[in-house]
C-alpha positions as CSV (number, residue, x, y, z in Angstrom):
1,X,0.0,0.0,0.0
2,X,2.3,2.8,1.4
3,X,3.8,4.0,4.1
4,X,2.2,6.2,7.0
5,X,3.5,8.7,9.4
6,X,1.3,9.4,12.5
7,X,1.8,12.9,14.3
8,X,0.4,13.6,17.9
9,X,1.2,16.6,19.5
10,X,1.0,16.5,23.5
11,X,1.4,18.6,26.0
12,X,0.8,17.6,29.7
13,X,-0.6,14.5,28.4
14,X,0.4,11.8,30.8
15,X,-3.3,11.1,32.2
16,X,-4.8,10.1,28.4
17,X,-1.7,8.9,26.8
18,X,-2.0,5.3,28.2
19,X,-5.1,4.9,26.8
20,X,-4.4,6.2,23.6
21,X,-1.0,4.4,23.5
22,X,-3.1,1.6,23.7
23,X,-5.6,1.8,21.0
24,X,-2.5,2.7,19.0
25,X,-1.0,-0.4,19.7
26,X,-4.3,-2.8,19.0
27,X,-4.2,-0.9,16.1
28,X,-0.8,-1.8,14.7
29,X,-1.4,-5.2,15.6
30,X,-4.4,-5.1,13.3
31,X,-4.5,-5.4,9.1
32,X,-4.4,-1.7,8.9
33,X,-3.2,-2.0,5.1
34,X,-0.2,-0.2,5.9
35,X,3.3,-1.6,4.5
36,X,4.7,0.9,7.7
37,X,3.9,3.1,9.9
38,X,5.7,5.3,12.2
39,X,4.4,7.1,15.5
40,X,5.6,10.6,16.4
41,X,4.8,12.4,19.5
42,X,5.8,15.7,19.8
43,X,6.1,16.8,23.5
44,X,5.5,20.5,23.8
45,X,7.5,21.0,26.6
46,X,5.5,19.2,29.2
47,X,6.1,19.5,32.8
48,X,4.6,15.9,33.7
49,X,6.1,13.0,32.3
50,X,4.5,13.0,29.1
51,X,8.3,12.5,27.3
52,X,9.1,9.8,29.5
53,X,6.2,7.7,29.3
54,X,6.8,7.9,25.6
55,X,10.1,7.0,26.0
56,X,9.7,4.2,27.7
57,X,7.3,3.1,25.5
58,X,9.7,3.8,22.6
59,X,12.1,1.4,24.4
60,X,10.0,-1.5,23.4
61,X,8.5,-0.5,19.9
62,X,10.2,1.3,17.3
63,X,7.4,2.5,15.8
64,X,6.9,5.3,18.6
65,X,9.3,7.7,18.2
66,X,9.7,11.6,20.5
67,X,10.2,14.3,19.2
68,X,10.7,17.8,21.5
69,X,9.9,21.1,21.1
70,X,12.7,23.4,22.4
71,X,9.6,24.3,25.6
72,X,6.3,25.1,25.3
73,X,5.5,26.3,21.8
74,X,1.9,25.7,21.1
75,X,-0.1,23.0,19.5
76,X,0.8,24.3,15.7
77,X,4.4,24.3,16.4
78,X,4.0,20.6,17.9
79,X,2.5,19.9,14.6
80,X,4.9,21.7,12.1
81,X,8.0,20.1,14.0
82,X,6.6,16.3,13.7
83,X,5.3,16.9,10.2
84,X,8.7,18.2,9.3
85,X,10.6,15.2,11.0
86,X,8.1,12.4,9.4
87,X,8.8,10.5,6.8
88,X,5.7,8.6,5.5
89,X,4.3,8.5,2.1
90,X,1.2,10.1,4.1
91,X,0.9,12.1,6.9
92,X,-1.9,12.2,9.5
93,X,-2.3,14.3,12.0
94,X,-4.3,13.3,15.3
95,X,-4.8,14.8,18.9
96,X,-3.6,13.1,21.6
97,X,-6.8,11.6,23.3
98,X,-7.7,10.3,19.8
99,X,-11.2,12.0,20.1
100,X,-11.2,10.7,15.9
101,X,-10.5,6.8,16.5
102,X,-7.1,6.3,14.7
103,X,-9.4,3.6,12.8
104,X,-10.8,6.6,10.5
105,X,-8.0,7.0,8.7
106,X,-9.1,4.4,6.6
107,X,-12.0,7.3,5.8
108,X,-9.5,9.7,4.9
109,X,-7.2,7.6,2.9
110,X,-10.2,6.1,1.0
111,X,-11.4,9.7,-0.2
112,X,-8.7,11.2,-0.7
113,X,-8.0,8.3,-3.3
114,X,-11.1,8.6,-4.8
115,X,-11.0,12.0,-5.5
116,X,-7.3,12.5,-6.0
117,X,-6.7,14.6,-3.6
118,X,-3.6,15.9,-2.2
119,X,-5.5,16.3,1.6
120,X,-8.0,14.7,3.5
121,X,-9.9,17.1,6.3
122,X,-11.5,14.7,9.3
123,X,-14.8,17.0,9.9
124,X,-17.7,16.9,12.7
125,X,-19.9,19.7,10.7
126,X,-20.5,17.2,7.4
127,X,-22.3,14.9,9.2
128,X,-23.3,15.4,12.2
129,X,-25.0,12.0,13.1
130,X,-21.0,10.7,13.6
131,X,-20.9,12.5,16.4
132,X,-21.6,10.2,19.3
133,X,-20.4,12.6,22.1
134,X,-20.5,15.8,21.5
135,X,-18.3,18.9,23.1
136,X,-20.2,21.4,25.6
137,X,-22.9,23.3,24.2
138,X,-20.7,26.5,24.4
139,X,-17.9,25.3,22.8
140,X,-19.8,23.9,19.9
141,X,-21.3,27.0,19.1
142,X,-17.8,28.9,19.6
143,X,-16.9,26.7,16.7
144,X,-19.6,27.1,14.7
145,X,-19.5,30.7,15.0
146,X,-15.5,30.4,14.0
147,X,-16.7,28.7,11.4
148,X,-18.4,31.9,10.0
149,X,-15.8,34.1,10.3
150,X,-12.7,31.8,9.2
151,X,-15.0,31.4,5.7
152,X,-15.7,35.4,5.5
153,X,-12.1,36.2,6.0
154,X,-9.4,33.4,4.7
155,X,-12.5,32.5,1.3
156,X,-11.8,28.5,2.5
157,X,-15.3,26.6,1.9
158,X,-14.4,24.0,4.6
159,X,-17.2,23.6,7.2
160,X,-14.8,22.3,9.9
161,X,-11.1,23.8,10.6
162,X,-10.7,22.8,13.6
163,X,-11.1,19.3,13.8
164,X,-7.7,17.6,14.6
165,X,-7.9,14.8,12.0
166,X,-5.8,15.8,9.0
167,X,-4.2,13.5,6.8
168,X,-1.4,15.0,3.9
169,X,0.3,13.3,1.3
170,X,4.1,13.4,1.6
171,X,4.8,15.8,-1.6
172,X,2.6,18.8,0.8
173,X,4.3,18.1,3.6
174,X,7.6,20.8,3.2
175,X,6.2,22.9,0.9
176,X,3.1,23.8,3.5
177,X,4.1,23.3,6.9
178,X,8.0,24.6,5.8
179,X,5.7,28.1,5.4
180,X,3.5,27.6,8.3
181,X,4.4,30.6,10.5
182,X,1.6,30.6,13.3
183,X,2.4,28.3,16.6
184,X,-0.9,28.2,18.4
185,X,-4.2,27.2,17.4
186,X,-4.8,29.0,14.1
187,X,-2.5,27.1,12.6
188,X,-5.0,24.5,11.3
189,X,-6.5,27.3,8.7
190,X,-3.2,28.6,8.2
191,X,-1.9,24.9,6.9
192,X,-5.2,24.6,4.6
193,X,-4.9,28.6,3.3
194,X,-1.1,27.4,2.0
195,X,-3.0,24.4,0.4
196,X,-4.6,26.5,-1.1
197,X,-2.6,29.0,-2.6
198,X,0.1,26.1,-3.5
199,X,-2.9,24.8,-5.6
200,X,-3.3,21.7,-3.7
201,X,-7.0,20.0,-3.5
202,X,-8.2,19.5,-0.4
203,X,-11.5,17.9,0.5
204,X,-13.7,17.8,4.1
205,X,-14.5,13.7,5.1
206,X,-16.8,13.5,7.8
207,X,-15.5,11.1,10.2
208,X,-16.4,9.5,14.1
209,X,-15.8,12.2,16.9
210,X,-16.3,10.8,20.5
211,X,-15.4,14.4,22.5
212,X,-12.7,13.2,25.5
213,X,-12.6,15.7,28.3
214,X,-9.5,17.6,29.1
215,X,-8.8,20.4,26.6
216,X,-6.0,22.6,26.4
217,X,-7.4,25.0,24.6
218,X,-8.0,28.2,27.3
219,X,-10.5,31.0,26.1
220,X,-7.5,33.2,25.7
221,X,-6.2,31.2,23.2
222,X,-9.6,30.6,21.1
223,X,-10.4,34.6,21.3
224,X,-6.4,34.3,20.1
225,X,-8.0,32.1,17.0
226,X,-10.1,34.9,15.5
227,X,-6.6,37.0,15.3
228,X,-4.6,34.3,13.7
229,X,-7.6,34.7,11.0
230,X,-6.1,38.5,10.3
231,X,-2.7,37.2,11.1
232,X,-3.0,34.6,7.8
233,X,-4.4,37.5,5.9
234,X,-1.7,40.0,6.6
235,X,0.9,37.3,6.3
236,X,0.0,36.7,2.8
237,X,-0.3,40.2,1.5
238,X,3.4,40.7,3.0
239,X,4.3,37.8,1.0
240,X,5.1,36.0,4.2
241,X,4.2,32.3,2.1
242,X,6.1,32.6,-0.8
């Protein structure tokens, strides 16, 4: 089939990693399809022991591999700095508590093969009937509304951003996340606007979403969403992409 490269960024992550280091595992030992796959988990400078439980894990299977971040960078940084030390044939990029069950990749593979695309989109908005646990009421609706505005200001049609299910074939990998320039958590409609204007297709798969507890993401840092929006904009009439 091909090879695939599996990033996870984590910070502070040592309470949901065992479980998800789990599923990972019943999932390698399962007829994936895969001729390889390779685990990365990118500690953003955790002050648990997030790097060591990886570590150890490591120890024993190959297949996980950690990567630091030189401290606490934010989640898009995490993301850039695994994507640019993978090496699959296809990237996918998953949050830690594996609110997407790793098994819909499959989804995302399948699609984007069907449609020749160059990137696959995991999204809760498409349809809404996979959601089987779904985030507080007030979060949802922060979303949707982000929705709205990420569409009026970056033009992208996708219904769902922000879902952290992403999977990239290798020849996208440099050319967008070598450009990606925000670190928090606007990076996710940064990575698609480069798509974008690199001429890439991208298409939105809905996919599973089971909402696990324990979010990082502060309300300073989703009110620090909307700016990233402008920040894409002004970056790319300063010809910050090229």
């Amino acid at each position: 089939m091909s090879s695939l490269s599996i990033v996870i960024p984590a910070y502070n992550e040592e309470k949901r990693l065992p479980s998800t280091i789990e599923k990972l595992e019943r999932f390698l030992a399962s007829g994936h399809g895969w001729d390889s796959i390779e685990i990365l988990v990118v500690d953003d400078g955790s002050t648990d022991a997030t790097a060591s439980m990886v570590e150890r894990v490591a120890a024993t299977n190959p297949v996980f591999r950690l990567v630091k971040n030189p401290g606490n960078r934010g989640k898009g940084y995490a993301v850039k700095n695994g994507a640019l030390n993978s090496k699959g044939d296809w990237l996918l990029v998953t949050d830690a508590d594996l609110s997407a069950p790793i098994e819909e990749q499959a989804r995302l593979i399948s699609a984007a093969r069907k449609h020749s695309a160059d990137i696959a989109i995991g999204s809760r908005a498409v349809d809404r009937s996979l959601v089987h646990v779904r985030q507080p009421l007030f979060r949802e609706y922060s979303g949707r509304f982000f929705n709205l505005v990420m569409r009026a200001v970056t033009g992208l049609p996708f219904m769902d951003t922000q879902c952290g299910f992403k999977l990239f074939q290798r020849k996208t990998v440099e050319p967008i996340f070598s450009r990606q320039v925000i670190e928090g958590f606007g990076f996710d409609v940064e990575d698609l606007f480069i798509a974008k204007n690199l001429g890439y297709k991208a298409i939105e798969v809905p996919v599973r979403w089971d909402n696990v507890e324990g979010t990082k993401v502060s309300l300073s840092s989703g009110m620090n969403g909307f700016l990233d929006l402008l920040r894409v904009r002004w970056y790319q009439l300063t010809n910050r992409y090229r």
